[in-house]
Structure formats: C-alpha cells, structure tokens
ChimeraX commands (.cxc) that place a marker at each C-alpha (Angstrom):
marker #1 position 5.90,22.90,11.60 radius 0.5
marker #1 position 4.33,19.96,9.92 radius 0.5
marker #1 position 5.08,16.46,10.25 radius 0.5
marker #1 position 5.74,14.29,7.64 radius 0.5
marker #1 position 4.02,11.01,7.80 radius 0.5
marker #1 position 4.44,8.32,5.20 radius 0.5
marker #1 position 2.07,5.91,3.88 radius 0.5
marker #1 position 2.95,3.21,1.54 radius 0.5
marker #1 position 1.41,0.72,-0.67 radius 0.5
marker #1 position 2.68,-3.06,-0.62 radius 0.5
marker #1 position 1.76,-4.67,-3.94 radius 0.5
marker #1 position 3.57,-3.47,-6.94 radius 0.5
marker #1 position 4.95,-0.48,-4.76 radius 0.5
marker #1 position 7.12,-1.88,-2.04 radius 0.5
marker #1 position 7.32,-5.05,-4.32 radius 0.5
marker #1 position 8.22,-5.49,-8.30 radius 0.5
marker #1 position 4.93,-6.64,-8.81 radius 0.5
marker #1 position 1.51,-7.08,-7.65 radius 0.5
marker #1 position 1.01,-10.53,-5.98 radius 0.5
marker #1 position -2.66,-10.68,-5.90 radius 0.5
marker #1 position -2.17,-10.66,-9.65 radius 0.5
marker #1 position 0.27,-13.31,-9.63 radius 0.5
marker #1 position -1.36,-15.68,-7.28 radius 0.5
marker #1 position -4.95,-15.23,-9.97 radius 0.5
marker #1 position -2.30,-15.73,-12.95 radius 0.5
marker #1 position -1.31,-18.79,-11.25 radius 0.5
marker #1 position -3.94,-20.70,-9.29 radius 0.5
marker #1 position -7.37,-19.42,-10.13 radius 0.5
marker #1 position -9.82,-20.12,-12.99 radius 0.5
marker #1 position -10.02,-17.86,-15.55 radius 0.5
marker #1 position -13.04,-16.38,-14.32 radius 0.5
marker #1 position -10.56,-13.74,-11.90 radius 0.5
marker #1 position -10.16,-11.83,-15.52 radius 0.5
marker #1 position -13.36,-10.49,-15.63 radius 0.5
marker #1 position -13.48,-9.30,-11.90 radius 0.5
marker #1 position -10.06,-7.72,-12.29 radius 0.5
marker #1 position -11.10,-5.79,-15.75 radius 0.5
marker #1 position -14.28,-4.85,-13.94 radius 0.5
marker #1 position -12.36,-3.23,-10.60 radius 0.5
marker #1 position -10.32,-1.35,-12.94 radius 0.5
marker #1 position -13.10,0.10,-14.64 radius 0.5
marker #1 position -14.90,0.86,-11.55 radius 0.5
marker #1 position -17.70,-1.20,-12.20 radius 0.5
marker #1 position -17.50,-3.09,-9.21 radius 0.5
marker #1 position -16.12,-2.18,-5.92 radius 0.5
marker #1 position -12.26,-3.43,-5.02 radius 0.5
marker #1 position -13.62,-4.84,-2.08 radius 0.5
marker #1 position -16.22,-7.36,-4.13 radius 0.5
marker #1 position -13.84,-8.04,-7.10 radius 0.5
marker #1 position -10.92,-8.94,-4.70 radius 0.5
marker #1 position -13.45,-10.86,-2.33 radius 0.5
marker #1 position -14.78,-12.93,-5.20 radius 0.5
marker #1 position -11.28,-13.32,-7.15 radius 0.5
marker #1 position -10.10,-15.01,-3.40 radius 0.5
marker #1 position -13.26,-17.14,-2.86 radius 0.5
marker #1 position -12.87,-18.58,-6.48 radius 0.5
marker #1 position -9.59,-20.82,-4.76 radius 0.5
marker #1 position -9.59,-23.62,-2.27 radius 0.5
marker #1 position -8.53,-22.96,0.75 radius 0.5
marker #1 position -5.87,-26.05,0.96 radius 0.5
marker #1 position -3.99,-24.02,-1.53 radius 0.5
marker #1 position -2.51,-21.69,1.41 radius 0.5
marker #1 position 0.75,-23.45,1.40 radius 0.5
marker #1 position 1.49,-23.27,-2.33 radius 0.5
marker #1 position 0.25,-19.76,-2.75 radius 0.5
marker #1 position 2.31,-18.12,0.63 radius 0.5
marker #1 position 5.19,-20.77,-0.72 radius 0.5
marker #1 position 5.02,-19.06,-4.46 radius 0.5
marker #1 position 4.43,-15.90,-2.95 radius 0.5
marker #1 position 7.89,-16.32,-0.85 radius 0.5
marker #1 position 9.88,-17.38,-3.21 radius 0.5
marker #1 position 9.36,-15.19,-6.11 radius 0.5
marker #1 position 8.39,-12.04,-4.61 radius 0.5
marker #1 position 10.95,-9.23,-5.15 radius 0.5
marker #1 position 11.41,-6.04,-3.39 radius 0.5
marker #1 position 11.87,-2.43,-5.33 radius 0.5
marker #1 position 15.14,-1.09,-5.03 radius 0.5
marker #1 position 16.11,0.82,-2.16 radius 0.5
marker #1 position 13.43,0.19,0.08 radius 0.5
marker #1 position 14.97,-1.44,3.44 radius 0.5
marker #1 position 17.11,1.56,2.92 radius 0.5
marker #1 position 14.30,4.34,3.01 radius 0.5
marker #1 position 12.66,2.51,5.97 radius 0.5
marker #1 position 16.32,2.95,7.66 radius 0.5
marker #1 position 16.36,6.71,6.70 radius 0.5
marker #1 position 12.67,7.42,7.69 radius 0.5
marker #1 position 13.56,5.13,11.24 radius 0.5
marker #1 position 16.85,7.49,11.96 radius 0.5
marker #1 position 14.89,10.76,11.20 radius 0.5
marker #1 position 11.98,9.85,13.23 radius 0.5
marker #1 position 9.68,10.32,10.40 radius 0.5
marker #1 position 6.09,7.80,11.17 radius 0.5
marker #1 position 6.10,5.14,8.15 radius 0.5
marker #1 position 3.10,2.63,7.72 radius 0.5
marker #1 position 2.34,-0.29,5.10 radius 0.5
marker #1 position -1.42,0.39,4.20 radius 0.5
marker #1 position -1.61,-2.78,1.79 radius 0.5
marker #1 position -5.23,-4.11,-0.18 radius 0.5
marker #1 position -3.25,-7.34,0.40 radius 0.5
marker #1 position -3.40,-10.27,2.62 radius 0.5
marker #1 position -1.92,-10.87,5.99 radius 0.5
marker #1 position -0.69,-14.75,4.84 radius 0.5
marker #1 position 1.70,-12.96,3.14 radius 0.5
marker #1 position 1.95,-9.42,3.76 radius 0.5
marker #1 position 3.55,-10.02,6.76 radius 0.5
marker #1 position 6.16,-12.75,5.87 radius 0.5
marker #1 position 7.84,-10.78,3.32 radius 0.5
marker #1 position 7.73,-7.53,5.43 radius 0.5
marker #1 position 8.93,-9.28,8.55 radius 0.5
marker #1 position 12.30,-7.99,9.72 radius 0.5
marker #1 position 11.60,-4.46,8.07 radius 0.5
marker #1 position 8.75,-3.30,8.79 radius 0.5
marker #1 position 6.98,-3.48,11.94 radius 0.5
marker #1 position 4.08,-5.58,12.11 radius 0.5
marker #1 position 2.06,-2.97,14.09 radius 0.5
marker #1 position 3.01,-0.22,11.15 radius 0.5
marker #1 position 0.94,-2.74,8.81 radius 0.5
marker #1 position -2.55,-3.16,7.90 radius 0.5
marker #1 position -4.13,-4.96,5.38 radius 0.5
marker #1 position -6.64,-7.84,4.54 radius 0.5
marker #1 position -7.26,-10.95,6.88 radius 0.5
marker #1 position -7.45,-14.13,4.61 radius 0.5
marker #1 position -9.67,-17.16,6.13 radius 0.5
marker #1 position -9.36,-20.52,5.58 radius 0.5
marker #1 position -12.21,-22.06,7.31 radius 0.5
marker #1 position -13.98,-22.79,4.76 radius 0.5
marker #1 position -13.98,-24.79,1.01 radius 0.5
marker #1 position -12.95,-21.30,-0.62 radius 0.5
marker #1 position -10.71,-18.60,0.97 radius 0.5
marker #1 position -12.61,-16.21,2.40 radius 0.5
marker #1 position -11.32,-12.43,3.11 radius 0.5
marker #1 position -12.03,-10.31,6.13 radius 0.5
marker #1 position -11.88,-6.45,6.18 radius 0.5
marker #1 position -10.86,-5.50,9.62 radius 0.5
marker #1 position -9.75,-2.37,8.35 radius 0.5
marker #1 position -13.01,-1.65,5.80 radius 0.5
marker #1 position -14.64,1.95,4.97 radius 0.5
marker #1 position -15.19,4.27,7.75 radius 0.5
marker #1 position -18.51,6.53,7.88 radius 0.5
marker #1 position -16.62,9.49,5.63 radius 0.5
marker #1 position -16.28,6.99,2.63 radius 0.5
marker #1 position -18.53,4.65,0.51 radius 0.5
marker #1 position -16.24,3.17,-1.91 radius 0.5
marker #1 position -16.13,-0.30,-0.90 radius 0.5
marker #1 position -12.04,-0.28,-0.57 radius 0.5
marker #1 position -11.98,-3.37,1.03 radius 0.5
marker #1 position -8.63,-1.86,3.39 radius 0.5
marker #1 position -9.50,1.61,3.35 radius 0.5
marker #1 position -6.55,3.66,3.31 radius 0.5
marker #1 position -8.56,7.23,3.33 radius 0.5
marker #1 position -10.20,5.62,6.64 radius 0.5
marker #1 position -7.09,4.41,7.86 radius 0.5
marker #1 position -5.44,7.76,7.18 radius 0.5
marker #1 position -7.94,9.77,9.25 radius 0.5
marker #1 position -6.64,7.59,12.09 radius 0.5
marker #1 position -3.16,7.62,12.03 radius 0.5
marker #1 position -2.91,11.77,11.02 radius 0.5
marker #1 position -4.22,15.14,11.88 radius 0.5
marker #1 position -4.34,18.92,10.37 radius 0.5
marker #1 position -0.69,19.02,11.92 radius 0.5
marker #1 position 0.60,16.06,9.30 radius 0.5
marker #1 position 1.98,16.25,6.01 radius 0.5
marker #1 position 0.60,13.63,4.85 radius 0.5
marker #1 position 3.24,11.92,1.78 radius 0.5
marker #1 position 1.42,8.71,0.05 radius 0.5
marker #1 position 3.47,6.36,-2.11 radius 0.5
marker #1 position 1.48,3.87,-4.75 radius 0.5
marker #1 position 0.90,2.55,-7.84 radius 0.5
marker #1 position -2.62,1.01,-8.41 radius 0.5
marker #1 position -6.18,2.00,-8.43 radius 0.5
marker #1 position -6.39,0.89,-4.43 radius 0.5
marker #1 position -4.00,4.21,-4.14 radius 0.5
marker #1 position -6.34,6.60,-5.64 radius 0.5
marker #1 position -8.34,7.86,-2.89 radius 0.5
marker #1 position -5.31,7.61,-0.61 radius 0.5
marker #1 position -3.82,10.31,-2.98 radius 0.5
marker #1 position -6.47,12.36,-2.66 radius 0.5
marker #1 position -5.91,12.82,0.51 radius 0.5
marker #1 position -2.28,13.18,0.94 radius 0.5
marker #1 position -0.43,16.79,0.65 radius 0.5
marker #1 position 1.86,14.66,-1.48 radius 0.5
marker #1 position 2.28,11.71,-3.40 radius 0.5
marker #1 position 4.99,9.74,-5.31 radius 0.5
marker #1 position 3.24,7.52,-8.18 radius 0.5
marker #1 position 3.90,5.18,-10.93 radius 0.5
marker #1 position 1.80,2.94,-13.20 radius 0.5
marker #1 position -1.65,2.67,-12.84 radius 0.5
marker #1 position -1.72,5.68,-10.14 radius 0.5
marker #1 position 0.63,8.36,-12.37 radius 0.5
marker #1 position -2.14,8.51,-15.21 radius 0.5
marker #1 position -4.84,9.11,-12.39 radius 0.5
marker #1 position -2.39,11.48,-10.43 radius 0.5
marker #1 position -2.36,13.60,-13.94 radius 0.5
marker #1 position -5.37,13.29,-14.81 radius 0.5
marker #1 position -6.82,14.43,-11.05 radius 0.5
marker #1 position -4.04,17.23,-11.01 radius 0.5
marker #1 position -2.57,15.89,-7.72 radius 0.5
marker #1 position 0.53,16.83,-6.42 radius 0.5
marker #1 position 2.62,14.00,-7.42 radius 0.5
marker #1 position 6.37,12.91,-8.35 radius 0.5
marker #1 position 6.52,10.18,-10.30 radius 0.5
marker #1 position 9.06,7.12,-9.12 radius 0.5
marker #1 position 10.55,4.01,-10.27 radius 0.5
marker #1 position 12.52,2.73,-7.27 radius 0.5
marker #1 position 13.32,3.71,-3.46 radius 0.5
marker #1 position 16.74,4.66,-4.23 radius 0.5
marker #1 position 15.14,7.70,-6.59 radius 0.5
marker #1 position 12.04,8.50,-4.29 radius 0.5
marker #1 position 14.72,8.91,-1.57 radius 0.5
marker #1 position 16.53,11.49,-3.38 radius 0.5
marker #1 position 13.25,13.55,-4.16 radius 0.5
marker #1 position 11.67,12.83,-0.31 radius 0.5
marker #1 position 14.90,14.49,0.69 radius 0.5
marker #1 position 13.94,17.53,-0.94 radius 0.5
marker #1 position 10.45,18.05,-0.12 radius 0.5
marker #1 position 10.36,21.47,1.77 radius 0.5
marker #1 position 8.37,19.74,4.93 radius 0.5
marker #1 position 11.34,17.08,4.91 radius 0.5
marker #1 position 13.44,19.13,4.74 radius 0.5
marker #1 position 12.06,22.00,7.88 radius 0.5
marker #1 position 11.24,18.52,9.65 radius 0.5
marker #1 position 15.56,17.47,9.40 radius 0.5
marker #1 position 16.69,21.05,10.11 radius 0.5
marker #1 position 14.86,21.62,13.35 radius 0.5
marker #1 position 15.58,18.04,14.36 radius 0.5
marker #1 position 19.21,18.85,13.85 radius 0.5
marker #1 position 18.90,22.12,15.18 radius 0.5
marker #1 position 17.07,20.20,18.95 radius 0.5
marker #1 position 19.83,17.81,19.15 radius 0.5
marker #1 position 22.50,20.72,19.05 radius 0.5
marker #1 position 20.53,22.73,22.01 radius 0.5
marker link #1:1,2 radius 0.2
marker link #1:2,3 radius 0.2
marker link #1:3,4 radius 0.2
marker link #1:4,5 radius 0.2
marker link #1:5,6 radius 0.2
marker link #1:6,7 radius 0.2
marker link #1:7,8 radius 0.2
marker link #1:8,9 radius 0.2
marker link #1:9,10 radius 0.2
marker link #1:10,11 radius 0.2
marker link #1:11,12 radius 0.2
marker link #1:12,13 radius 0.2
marker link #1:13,14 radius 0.2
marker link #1:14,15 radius 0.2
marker link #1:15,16 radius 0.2
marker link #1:16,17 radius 0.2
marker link #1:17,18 radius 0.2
marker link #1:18,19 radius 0.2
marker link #1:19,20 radius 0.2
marker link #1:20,21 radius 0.2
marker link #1:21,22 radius 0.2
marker link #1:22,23 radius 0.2
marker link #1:23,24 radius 0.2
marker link #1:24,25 radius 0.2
marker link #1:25,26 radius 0.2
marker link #1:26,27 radius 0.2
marker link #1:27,28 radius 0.2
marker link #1:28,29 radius 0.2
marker link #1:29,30 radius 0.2
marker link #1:30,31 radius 0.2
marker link #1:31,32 radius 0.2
marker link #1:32,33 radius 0.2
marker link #1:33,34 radius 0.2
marker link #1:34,35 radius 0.2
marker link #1:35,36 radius 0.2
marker link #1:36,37 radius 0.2
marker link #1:37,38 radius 0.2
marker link #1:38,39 radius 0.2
marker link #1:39,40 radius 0.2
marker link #1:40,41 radius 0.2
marker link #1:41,42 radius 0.2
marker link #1:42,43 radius 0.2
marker link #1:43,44 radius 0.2
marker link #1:44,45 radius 0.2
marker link #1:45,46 radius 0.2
marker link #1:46,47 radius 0.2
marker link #1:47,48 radius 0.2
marker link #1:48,49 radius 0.2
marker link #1:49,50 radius 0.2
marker link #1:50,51 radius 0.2
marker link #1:51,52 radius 0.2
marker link #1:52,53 radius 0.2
marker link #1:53,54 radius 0.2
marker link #1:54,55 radius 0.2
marker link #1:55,56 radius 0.2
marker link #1:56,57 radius 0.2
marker link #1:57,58 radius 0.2
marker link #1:58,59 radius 0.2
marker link #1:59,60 radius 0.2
marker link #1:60,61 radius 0.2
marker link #1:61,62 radius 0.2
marker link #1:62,63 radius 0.2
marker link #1:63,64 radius 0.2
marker link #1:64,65 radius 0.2
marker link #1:65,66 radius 0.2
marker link #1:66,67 radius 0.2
marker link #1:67,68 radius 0.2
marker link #1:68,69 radius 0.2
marker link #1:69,70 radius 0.2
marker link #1:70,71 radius 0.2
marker link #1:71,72 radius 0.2
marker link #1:72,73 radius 0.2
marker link #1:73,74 radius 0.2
marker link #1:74,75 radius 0.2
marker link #1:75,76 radius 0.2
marker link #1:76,77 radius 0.2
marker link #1:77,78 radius 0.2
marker link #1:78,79 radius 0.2
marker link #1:79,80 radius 0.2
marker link #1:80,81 radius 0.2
marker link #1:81,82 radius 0.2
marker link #1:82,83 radius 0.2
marker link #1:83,84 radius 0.2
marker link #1:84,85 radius 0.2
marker link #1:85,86 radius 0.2
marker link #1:86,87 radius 0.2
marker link #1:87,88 radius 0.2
marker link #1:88,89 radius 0.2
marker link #1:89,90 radius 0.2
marker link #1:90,91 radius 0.2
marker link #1:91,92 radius 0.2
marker link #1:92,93 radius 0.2
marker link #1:93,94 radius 0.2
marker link #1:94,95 radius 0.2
marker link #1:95,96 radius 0.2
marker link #1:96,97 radius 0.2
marker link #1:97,98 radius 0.2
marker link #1:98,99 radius 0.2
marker link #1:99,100 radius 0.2
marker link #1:100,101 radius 0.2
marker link #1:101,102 radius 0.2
marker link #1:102,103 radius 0.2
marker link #1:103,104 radius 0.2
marker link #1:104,105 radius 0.2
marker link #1:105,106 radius 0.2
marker link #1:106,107 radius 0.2
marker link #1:107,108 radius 0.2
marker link #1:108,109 radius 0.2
marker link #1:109,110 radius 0.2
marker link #1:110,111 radius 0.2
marker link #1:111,112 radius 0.2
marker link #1:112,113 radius 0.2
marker link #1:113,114 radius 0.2
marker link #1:114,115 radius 0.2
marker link #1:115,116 radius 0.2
marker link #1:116,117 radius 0.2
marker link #1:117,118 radius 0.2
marker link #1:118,119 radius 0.2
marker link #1:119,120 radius 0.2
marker link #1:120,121 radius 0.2
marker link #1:121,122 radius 0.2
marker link #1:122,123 radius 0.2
marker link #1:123,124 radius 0.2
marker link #1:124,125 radius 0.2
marker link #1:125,126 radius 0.2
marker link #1:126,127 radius 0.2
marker link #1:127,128 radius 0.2
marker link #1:128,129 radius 0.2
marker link #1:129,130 radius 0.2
marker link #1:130,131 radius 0.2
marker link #1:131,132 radius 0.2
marker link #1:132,133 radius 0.2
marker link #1:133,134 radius 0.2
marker link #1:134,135 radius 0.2
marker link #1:135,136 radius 0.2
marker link #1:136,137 radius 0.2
marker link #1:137,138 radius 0.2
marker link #1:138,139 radius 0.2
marker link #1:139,140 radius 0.2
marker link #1:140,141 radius 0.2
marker link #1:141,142 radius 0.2
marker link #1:142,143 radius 0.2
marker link #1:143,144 radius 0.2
marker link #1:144,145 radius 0.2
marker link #1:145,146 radius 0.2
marker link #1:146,147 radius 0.2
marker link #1:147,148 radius 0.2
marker link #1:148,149 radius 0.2
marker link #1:149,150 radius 0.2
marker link #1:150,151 radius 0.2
marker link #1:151,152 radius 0.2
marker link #1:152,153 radius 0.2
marker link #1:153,154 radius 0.2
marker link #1:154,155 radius 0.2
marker link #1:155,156 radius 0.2
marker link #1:156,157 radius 0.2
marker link #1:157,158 radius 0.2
marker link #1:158,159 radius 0.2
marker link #1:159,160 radius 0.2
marker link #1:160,161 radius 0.2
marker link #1:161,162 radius 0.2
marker link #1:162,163 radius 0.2
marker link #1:163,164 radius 0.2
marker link #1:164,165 radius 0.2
marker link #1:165,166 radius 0.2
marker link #1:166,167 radius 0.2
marker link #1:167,168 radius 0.2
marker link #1:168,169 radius 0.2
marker link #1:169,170 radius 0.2
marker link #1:170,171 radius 0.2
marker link #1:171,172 radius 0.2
marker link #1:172,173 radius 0.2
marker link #1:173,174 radius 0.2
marker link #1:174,175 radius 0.2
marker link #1:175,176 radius 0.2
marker link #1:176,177 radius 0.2
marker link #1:177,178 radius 0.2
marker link #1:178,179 radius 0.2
marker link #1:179,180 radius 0.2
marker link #1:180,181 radius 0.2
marker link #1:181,182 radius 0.2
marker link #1:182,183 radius 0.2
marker link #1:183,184 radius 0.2
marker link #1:184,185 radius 0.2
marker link #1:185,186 radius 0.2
marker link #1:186,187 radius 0.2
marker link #1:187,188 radius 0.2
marker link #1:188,189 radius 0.2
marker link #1:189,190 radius 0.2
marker link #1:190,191 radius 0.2
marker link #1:191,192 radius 0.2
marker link #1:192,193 radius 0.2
marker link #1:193,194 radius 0.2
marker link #1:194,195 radius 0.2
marker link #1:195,196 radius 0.2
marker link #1:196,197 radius 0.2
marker link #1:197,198 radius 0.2
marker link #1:198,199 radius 0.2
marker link #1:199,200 radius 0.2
marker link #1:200,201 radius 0.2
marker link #1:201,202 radius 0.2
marker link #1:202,203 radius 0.2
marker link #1:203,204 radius 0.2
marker link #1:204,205 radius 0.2
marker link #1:205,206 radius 0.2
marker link #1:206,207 radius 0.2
marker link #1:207,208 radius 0.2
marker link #1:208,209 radius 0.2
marker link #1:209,210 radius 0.2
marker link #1:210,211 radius 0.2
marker link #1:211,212 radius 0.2
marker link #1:212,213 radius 0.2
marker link #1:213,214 radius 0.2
marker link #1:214,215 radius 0.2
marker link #1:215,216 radius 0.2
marker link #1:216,217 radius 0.2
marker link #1:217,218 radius 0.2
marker link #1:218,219 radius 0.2
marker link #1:219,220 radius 0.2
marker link #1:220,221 radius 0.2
marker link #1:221,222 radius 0.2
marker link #1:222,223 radius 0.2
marker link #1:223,224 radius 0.2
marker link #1:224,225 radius 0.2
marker link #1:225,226 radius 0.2
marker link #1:226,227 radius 0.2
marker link #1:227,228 radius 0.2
marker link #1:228,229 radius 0.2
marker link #1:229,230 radius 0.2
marker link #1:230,231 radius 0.2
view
C-alpha cells in the first residue's frame, strides 16, 4: 500500500491570492511588470524574475510589507480544516511555498508546522531586499525554481508515496509533474490540461476535501488504518 503524501502551495493556493503579487502591486516601481510577464512566459527563470522583482524595494520597507501582508491576507476556505483531517489520519502534509519566510511563516503559524514549511529566505542587510534560496534546484533539475519543489519532493518521498500536489501558479508546474496526483486551479488547470496530468480541478478546501476523500490511495490508506486500530 501506498502512502499518500501531500504537498501544497502557499500563494494563491492556501491563500485567496498571491502576495508576492500584491506586495509588487503595492510597493514596487513599475518595472516588477515586465519581470512578472516575462516569468510567465518562461523567458526568464522564476528564480531571477522573483530575485529582481524583491531587490527593486528597500529593505526598510519590511515592516509595512509583513504589516500589509498580515492584515489583508485571507485564507481559502476550508483549509485549517483539511490540515485537521490530514493530522487525525496521519497523512504527511508540507507547505512547499516560492514565497518568503517574513511572511510565510506568520500567517501559517498556529496551523502548520514550521518544520512542514519551506520556502524563500528574504534578507535585509542590504539597501534592497535580497532573497536567499536555501531550498534551490537539486542536480536532477535546471529550471532555476528559486524553491524547488521537484527537488524538495525527491527528499521528502519515495517509490512507496503517492505523491498528491495542490497549486495554482506556474511555480506548481514541475511539482505536478511529478505527483501521481494533483488538484489545480488558475494558472496551473490550463497547464494540467494542456500536459494531460492527472488533475481535479478545485476552488476551496472544503471541495478538495470531499474529492481527497475519494481518491482510491486515500481511501486503502483510511481502511487499513481503521482496520490496525481494530486488531
């Protein structure tokens, strides 16, 4: 028997909407436009077009953005619930987020376990934030993901995981790829399609819930756990 492993995507997944956008919309020049049309095309690497949206704000904005951030930031339906139900059926759940740790962390804290997180490592050393990759591209890709979630994958999971990715974006693409299953909206649905990977398509937790429930591996996982405890 397989078992089911979830990995999940922070920004515009686990949230309403994607807060690297929002902080660009509201503190950086207008120069972050033409880095985030040209990660979306795939001219330039995530890693580079996030790295240079980040370095084009001062660093003595940390305050305001993280306070912004806090404030506004609003989670998808249903999701401290589905972290409950994955917790109770002993079912591994990690936050593999292109995001930064400034405020990643704050609005996960109290549901999600810090060490069940990775993502970016913002620096403000200098004039202009700087971001740090501790979790960058391992030897197996070459994408320039800035948090690699294939790499981080390899880590966390072997050929006896079913491996379920959740996301929305283009930093969810190759994580699909190399999941047995994935639930998708947005940006990653049209790829999903258009790649002919397994997919379901999602709007909140409350729904993905319903449809994780049914997945056969969930469902052979739940029965023998059931099945141990009455032995």
């Amino acid at each position: 028997m397989k078992r089911p492993i979830v990995c999940c995507d922070f920004d515009g997944t686990i949230t309403k909407n994607d807060n690297i956008i929002r902080i660009m919309k509201q503190f950086a020049p207008s120069e972050w436009t033409k880095l985030k049309d040209a990660v979306l095309s795939k001219e330039i690497t995530i890693q580079e077009g996030v790295g240079r949206m980040f370095q084009l704000l001062d660093s003595d904005q940390k305050e305001a953005i993280q306070s912004f951030i806090l404030q506004d930031t609003e989670i998808r339906e249903g999701f401290e619930e589905f972290v409950a139900y994955l917790k109770k059926a002993d079912i591994p759940f990690y936050v593999l987020s292109g995001g930064m740790d400034f405020f990643v962390y704050p609005v996960l804290e109290g549901i999600v376990e810090k060490q069940s997180i990775y993502c970016n490592h913002a620096s403000f050393q200098k004039e202009r934030i700087q971001i740090e990759w501790p979790f960058a591209c391992d030897s197996q890709c070459q994408n320039g993901c800035g948090c690699c979630k294939p790499s981080i994958i390899r880590q966390l999971t072997d050929e006896n995981d079913f491996i379920i990715m959740i996301g929305d974006s283009v930093t969810d693409i190759e994580a699909a790829k190399h999941a047995d299953f994935t639930f998708a909206r947005d940006y990653l649905l049209n790829e999903c399609k258009e790649m002919n990977v397994i997919h379901q398509e999602y709007e909140t937790f409350i729904d993905l819930k319903a449809q994780f429930a049914q997945i056969k591996e969930v469902k052979e996982w739940e029965r023998q756990r059931v099945n141990a405890g009455r032995s």
